[in-house]
Phi, psi and omega in degrees: 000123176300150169269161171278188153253123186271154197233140226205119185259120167240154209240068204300326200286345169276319179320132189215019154087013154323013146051033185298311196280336178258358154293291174304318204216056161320313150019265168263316185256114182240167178244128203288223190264330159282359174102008196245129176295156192195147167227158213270312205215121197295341196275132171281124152326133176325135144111301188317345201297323173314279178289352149317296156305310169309333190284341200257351190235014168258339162322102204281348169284350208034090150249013141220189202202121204259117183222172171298165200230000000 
């Protein structure tokens, strides 16, 4: 079964730099020099989707959002 491709919204003006989501999911989530999320590529990588959701829904600002791509 193909997965779908998932897509990563990030909200920057909510981020407030907990860095949680590049805790759970290093990957995908990285943090600039403020502390501010940031991602190489908005497409979530094969294999990635979980923690990727997990990464995203841990977030205590909900400052990102995981979606269909």
């Amino acid at each position: 079964m193909m997965s779908q491709k998932l897509k990563i919204v990030i909200d920057k003006a909510a981020c407030c730099g907990y860095g949680v989501c590049a805790e759970i999911c290093p990957d995908v989530y990285k943090l600039d020099a403020n502390g501010i999320v940031y991602v190489d590529d908005a497409i979530v990588p094969e294999g990635m989707e979980d923690l990727a959701r997990e990464g995203a829904e841990a977030c205590p600002q909900a400052a990102l959002a995981v979606v269909d791509a």
